[in-house]
CHARMM internal coordinates of N, CA and C (Angstrom, degrees):
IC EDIT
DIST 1 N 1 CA 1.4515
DIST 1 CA 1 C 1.5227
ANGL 1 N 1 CA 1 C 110.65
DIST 1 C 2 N 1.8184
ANGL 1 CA 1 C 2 N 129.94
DIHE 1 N 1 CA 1 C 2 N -22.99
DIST 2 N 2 CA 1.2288
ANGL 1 C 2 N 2 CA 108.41
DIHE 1 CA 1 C 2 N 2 CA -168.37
DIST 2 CA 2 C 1.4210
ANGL 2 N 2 CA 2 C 84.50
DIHE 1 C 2 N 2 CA 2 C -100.93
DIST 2 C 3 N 1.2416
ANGL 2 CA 2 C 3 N 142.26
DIHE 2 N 2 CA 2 C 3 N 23.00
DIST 3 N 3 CA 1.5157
ANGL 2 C 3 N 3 CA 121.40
DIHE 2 CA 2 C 3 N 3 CA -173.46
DIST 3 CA 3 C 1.9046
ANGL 3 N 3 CA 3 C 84.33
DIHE 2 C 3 N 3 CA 3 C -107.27
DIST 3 C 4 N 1.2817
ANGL 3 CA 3 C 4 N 116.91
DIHE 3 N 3 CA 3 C 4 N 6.63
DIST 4 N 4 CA 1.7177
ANGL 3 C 4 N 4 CA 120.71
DIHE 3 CA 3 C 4 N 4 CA -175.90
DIST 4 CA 4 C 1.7621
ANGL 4 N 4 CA 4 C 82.23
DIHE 3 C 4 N 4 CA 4 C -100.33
DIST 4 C 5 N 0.8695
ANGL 4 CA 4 C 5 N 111.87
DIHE 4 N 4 CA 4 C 5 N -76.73
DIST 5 N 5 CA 1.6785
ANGL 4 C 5 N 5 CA 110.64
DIHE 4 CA 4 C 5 N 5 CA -159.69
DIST 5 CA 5 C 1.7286
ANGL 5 N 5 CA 5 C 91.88
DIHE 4 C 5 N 5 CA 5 C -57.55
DIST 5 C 6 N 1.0641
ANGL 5 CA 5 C 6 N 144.00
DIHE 5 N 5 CA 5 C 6 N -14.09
DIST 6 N 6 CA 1.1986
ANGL 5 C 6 N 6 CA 124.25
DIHE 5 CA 5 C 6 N 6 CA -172.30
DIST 6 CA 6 C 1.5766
ANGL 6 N 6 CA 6 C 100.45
DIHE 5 C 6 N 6 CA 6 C -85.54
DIST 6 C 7 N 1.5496
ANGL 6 CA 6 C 7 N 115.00
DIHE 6 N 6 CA 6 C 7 N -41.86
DIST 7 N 7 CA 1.3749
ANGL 6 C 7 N 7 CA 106.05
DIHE 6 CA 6 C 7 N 7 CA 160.72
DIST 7 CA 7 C 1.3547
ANGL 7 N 7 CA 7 C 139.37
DIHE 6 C 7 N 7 CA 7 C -25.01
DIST 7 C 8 N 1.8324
ANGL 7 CA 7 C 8 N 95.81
DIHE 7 N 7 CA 7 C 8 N -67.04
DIST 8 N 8 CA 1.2274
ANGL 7 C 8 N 8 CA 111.87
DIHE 7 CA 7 C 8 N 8 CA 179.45
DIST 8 CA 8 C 1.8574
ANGL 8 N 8 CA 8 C 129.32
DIHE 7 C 8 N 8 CA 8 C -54.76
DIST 8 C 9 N 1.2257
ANGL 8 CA 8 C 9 N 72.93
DIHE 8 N 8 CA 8 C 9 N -23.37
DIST 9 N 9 CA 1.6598
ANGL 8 C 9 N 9 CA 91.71
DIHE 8 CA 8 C 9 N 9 CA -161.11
DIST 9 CA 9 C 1.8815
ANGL 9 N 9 CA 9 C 93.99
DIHE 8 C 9 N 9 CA 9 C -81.20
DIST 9 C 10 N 1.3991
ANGL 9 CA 9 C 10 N 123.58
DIHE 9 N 9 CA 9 C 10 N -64.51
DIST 10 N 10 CA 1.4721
ANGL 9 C 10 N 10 CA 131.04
DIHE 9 CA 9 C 10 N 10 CA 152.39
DIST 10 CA 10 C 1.5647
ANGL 10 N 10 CA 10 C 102.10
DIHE 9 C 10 N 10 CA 10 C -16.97
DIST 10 C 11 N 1.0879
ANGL 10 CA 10 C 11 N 126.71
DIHE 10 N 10 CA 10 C 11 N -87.97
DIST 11 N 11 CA 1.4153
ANGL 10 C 11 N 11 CA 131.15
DIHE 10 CA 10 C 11 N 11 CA 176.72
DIST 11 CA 11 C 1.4317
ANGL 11 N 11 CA 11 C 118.36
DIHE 10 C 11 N 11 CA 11 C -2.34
DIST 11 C 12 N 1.5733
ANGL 11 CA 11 C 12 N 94.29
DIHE 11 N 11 CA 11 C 12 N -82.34
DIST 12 N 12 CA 1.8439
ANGL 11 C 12 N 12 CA 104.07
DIHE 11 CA 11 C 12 N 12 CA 175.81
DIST 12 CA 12 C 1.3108
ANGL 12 N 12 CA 12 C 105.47
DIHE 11 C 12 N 12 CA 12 C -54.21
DIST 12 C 13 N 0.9540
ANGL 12 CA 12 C 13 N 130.79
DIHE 12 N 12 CA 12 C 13 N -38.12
DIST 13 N 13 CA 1.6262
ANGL 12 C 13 N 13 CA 132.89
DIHE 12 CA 12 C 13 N 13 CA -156.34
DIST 13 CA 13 C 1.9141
ANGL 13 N 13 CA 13 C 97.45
DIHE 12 C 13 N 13 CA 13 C -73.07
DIST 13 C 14 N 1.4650
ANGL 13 CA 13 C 14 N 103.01
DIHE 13 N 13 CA 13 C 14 N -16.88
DIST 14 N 14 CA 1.8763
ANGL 13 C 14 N 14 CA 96.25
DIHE 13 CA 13 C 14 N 14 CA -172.30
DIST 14 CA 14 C 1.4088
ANGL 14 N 14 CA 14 C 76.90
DIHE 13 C 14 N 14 CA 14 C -108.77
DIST 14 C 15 N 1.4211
ANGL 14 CA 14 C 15 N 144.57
DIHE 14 N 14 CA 14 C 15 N -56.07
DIST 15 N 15 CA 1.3238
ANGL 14 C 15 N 15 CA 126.30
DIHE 14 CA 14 C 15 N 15 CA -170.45
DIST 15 CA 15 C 1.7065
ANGL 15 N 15 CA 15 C 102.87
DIHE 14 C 15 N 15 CA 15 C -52.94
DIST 15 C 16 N 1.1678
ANGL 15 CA 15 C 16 N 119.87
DIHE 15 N 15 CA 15 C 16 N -33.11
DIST 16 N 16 CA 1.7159
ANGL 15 C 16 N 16 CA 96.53
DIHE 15 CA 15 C 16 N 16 CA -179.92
DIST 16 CA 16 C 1.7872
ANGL 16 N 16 CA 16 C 124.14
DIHE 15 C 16 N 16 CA 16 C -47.56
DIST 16 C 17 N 1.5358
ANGL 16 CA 16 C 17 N 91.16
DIHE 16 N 16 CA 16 C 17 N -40.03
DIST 17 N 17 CA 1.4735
ANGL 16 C 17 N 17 CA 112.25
DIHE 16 CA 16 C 17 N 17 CA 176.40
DIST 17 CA 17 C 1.6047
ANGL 17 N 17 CA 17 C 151.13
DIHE 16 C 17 N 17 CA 17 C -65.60
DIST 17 C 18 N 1.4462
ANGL 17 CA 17 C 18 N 82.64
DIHE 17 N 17 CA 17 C 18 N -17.16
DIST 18 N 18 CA 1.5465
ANGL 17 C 18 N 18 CA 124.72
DIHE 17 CA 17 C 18 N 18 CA 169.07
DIST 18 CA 18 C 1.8356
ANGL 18 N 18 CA 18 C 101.16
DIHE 17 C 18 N 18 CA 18 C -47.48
DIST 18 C 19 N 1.4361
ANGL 18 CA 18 C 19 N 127.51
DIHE 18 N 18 CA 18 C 19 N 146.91
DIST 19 N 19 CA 1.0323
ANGL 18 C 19 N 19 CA 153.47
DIHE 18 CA 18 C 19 N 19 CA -170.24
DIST 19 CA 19 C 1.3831
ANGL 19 N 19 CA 19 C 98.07
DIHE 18 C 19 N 19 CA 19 C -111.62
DIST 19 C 20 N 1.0687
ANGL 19 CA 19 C 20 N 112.83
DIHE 19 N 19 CA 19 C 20 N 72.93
DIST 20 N 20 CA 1.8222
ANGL 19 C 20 N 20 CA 108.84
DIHE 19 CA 19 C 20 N 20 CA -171.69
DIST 20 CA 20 C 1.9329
ANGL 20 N 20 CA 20 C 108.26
DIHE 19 C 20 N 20 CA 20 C -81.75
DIST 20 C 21 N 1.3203
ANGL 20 CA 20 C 21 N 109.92
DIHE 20 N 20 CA 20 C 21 N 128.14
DIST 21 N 21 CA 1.3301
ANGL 20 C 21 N 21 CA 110.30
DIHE 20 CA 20 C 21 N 21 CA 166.76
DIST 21 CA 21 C 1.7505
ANGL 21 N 21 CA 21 C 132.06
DIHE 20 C 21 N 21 CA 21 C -58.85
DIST 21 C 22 N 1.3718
ANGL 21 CA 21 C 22 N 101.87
DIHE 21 N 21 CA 21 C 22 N 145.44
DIST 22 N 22 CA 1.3017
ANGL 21 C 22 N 22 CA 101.75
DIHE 21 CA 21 C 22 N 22 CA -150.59
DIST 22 CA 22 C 1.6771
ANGL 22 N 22 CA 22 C 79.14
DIHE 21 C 22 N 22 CA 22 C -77.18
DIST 22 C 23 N 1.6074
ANGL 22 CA 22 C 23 N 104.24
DIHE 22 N 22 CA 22 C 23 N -165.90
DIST 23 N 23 CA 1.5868
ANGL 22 C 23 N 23 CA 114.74
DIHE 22 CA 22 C 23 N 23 CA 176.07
DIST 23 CA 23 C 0.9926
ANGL 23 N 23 CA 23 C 112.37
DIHE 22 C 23 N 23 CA 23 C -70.50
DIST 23 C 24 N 1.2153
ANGL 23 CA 23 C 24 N 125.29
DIHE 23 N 23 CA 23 C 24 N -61.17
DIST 24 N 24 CA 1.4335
ANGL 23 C 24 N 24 CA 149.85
DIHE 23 CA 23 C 24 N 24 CA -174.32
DIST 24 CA 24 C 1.7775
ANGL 24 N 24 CA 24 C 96.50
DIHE 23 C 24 N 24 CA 24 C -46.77
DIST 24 C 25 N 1.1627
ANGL 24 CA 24 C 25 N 120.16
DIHE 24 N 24 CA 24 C 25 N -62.04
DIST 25 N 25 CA 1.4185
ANGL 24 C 25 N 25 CA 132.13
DIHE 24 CA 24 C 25 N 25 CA -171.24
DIST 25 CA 25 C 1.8947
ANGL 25 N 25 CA 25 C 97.36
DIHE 24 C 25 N 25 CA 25 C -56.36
DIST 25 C 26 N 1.4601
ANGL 25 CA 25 C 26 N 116.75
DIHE 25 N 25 CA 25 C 26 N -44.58
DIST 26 N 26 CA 1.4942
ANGL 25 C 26 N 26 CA 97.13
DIHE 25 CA 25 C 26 N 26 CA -165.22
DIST 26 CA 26 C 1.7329
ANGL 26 N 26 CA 26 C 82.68
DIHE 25 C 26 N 26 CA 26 C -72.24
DIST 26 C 27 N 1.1534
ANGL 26 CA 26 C 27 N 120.54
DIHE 26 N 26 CA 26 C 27 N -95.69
DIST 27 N 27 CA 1.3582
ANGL 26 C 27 N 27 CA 129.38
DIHE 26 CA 26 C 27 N 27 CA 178.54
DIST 27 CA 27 C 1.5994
ANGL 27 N 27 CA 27 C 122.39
DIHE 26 C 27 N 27 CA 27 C 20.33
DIST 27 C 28 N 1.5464
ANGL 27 CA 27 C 28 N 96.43
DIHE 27 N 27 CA 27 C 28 N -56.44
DIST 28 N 28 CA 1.6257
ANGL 27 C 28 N 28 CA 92.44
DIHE 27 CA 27 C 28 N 28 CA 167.65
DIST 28 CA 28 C 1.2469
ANGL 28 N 28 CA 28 C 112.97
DIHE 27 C 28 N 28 CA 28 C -64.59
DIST 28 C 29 N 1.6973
ANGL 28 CA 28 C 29 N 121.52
DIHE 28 N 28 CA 28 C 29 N -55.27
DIST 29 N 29 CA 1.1729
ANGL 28 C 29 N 29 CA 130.01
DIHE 28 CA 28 C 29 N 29 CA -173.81
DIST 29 CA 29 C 1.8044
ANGL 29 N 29 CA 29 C 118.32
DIHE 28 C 29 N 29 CA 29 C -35.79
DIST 29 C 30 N 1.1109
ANGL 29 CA 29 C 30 N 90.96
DIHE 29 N 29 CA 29 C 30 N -58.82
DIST 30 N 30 CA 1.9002
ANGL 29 C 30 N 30 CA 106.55
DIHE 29 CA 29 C 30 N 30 CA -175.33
DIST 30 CA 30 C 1.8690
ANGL 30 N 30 CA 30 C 108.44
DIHE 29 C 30 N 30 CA 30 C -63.28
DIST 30 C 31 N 1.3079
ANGL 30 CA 30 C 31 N 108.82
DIHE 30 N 30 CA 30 C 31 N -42.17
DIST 31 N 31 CA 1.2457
ANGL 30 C 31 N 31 CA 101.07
DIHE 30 CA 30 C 31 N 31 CA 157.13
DIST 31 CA 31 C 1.7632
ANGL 31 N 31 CA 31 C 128.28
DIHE 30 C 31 N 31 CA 31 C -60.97
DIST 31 C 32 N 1.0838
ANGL 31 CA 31 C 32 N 120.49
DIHE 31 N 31 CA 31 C 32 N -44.28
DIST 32 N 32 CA 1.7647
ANGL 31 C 32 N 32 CA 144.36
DIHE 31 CA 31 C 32 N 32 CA 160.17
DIST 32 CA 32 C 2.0334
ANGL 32 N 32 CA 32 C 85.51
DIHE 31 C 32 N 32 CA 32 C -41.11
DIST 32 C 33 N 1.0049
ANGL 32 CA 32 C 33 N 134.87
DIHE 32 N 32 CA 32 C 33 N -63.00
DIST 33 N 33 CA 1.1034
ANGL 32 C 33 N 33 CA 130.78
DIHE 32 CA 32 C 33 N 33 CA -161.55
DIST 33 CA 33 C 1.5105
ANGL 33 N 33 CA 33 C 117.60
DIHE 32 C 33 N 33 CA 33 C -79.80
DIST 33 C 34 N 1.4850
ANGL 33 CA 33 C 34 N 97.50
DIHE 33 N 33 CA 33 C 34 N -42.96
DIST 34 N 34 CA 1.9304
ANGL 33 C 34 N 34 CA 99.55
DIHE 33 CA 33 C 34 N 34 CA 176.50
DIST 34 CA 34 C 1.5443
ANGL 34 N 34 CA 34 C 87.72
DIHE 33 C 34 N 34 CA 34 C -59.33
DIST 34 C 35 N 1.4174
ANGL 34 CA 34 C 35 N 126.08
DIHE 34 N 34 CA 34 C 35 N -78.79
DIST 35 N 35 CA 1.2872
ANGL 34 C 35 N 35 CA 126.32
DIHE 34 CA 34 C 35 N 35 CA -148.82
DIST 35 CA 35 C 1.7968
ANGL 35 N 35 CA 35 C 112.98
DIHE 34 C 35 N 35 CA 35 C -48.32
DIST 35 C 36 N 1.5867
ANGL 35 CA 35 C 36 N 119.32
DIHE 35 N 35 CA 35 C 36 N -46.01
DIST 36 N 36 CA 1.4898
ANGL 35 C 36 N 36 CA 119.33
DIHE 35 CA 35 C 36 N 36 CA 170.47
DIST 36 CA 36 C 1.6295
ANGL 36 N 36 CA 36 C 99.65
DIHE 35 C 36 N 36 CA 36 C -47.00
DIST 36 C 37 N 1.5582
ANGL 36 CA 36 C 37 N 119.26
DIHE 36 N 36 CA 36 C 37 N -50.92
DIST 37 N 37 CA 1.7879
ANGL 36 C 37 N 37 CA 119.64
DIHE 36 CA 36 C 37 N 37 CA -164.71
DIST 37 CA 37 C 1.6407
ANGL 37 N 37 CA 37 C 97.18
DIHE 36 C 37 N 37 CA 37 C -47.54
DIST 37 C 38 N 1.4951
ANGL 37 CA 37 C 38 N 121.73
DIHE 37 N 37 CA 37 C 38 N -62.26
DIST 38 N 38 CA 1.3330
ANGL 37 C 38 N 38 CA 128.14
DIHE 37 CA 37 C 38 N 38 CA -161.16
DIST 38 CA 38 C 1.5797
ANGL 38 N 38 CA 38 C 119.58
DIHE 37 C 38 N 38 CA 38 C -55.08
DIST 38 C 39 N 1.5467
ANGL 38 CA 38 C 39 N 88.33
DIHE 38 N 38 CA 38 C 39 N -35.82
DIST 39 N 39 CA 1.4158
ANGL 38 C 39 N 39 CA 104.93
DIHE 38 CA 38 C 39 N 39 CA -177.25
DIST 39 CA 39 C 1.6901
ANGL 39 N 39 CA 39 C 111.88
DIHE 38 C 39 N 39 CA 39 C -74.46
DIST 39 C 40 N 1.3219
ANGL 39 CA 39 C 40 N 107.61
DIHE 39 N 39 CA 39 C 40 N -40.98
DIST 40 N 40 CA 1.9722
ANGL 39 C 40 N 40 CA 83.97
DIHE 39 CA 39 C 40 N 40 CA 171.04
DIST 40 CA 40 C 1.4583
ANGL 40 N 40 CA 40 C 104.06
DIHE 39 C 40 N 40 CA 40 C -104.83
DIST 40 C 41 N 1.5608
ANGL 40 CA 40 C 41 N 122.55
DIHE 40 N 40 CA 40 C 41 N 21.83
DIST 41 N 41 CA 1.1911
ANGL 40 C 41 N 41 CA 107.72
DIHE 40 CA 40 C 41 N 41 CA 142.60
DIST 41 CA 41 C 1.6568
ANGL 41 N 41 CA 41 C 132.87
DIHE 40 C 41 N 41 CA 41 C -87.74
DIST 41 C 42 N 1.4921
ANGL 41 CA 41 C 42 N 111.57
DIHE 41 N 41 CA 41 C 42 N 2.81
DIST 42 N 42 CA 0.7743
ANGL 41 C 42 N 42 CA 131.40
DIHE 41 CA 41 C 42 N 42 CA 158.12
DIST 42 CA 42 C 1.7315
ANGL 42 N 42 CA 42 C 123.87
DIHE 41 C 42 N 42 CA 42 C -67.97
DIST 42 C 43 N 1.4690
ANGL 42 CA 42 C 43 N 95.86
DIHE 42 N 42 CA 42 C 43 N -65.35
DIST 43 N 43 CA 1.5776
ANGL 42 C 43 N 43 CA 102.57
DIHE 42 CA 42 C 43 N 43 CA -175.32
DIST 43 CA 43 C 1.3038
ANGL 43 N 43 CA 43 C 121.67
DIHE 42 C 43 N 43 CA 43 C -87.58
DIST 43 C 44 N 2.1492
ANGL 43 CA 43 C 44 N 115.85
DIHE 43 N 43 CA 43 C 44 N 19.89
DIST 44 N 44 CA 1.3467
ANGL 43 C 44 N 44 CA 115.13
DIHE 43 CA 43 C 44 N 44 CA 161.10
DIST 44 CA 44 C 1.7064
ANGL 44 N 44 CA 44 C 82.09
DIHE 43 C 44 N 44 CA 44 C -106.79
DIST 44 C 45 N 0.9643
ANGL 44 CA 44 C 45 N 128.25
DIHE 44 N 44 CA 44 C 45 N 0.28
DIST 45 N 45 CA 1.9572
ANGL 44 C 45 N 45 CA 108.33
DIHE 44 CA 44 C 45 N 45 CA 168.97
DIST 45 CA 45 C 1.5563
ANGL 45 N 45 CA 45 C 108.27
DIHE 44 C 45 N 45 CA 45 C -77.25
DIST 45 C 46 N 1.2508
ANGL 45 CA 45 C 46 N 108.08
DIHE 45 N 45 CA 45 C 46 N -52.49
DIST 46 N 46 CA 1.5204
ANGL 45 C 46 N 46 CA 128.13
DIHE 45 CA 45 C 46 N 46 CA -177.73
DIST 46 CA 46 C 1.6690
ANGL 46 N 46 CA 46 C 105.10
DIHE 45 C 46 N 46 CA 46 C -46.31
DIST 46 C 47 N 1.1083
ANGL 46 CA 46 C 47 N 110.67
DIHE 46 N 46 CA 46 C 47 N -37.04
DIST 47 N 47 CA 1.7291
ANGL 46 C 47 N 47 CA 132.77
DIHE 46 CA 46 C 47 N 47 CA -167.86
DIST 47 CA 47 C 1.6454
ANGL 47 N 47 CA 47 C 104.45
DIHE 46 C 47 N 47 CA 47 C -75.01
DIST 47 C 48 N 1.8169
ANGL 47 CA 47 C 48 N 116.94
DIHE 47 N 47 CA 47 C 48 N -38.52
DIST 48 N 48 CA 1.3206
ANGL 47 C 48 N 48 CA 125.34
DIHE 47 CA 47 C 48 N 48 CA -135.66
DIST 48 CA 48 C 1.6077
ANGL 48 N 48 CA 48 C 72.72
DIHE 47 C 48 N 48 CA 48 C -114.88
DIST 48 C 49 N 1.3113
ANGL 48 CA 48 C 49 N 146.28
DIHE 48 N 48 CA 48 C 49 N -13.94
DIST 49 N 49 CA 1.6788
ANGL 48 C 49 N 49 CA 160.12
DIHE 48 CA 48 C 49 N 49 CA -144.45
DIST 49 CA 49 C 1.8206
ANGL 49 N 49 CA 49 C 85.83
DIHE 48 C 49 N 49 CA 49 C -99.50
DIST 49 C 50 N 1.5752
ANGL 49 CA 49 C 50 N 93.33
DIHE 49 N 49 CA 49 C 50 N -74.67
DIST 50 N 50 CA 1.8624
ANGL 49 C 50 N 50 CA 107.54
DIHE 49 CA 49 C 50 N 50 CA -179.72
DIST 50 CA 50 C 1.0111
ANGL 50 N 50 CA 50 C 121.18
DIHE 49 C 50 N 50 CA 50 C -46.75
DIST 50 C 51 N 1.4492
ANGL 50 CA 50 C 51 N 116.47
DIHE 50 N 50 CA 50 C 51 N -62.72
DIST 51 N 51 CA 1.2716
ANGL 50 C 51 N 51 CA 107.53
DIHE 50 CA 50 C 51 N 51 CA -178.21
DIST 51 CA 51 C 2.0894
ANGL 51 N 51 CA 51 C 136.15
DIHE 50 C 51 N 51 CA 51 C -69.67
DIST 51 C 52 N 1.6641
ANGL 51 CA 51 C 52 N 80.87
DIHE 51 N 51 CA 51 C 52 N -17.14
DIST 52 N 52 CA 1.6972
ANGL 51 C 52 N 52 CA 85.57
DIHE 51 CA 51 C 52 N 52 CA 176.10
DIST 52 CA 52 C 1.2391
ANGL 52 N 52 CA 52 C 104.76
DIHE 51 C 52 N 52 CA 52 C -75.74
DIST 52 C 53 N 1.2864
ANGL 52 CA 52 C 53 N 134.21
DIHE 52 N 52 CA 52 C 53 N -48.98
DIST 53 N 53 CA 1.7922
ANGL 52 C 53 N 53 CA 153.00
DIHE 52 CA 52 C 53 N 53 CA 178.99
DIST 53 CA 53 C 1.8838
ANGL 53 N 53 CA 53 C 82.33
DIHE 52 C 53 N 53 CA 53 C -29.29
DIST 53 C 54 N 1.7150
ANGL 53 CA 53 C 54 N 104.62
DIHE 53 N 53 CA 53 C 54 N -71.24
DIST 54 N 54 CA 1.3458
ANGL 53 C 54 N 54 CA 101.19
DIHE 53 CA 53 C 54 N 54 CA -176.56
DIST 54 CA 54 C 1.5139
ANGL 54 N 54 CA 54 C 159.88
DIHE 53 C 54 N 54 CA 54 C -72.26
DIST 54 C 55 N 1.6750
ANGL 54 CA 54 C 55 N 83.87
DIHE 54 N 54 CA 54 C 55 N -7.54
DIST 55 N 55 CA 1.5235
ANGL 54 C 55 N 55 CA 110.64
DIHE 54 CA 54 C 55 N 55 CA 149.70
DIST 55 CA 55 C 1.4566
ANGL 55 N 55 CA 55 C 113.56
DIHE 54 C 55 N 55 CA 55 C -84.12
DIST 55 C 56 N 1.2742
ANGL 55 CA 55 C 56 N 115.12
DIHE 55 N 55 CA 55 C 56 N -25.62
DIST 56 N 56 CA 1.6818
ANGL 55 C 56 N 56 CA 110.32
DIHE 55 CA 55 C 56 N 56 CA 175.96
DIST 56 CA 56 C 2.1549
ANGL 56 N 56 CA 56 C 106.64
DIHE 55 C 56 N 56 CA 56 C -64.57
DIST 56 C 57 N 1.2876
ANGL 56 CA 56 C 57 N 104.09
DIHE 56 N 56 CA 56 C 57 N -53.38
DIST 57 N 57 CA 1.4612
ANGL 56 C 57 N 57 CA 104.20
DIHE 56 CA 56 C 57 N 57 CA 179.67
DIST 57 CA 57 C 1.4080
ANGL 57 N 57 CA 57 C 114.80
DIHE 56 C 57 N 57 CA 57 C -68.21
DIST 57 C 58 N 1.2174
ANGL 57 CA 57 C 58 N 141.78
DIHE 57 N 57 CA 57 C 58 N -17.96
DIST 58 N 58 CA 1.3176
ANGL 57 C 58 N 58 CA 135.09
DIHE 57 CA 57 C 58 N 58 CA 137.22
DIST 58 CA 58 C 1.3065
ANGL 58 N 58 CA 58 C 130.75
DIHE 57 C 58 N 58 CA 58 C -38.98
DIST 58 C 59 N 1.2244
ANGL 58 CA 58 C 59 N 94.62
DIHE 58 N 58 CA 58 C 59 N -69.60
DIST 59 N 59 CA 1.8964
ANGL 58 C 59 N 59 CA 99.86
DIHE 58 CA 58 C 59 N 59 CA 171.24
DIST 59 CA 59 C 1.7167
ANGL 59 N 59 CA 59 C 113.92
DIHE 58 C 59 N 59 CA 59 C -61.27
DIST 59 C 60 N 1.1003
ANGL 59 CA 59 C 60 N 100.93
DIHE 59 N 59 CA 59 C 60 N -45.35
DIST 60 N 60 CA 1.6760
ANGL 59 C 60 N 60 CA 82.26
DIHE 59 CA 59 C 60 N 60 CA -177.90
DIST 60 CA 60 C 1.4380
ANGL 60 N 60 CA 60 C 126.45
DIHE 59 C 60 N 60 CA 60 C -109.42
DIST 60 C 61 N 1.2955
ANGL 60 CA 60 C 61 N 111.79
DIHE 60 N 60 CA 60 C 61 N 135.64
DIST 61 N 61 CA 1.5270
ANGL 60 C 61 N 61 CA 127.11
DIHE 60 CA 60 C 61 N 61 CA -159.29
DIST 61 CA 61 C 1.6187
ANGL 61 N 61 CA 61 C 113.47
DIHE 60 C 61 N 61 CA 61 C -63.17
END
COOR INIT
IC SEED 1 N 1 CA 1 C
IC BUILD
C-alpha cells in the first residue's frame, strides 16, 4: 500500500511541474489544428475528385 501512495504522491509532485498552457495559448493552438485538419481534408477530397474522374475515363469507353 505505501509503494501506491508513493506513486500518487510522485505524480502530483511532476504534475506540479508541468508548464501548463495559458488559455489564449490552447485556443490558438486548437484552432491552428481544426483549420490544418480541414485543410488536408480538403486536399485528400480534391485528390479522391481527380483521380476517380480518372479512373472513370479509363473505364468507360
Amino acid at each position: 500500500m505505501s509503494k501506491l501512495k508513493a506513486y500518487f504522491t510522485e505524480s502530483y509532485q511532476e504534475l506540479r511541474k508541468v508548464n501548463w498552457p495559458t488559455r489564449q495559448e490552447t485556443i490558438r493552438l486548437t484552432v491552428v489544428v481544426i483549420v490544418f485538419s480541414l485543410a488536408v481534408a480538403i486536399f485528400l477530397g480534391l485528390l479522391d475528385m481527380v483521380f476517380s474522374y480518372g479512373i472513370r475515363l479509363l473505364i468507360t469507353p
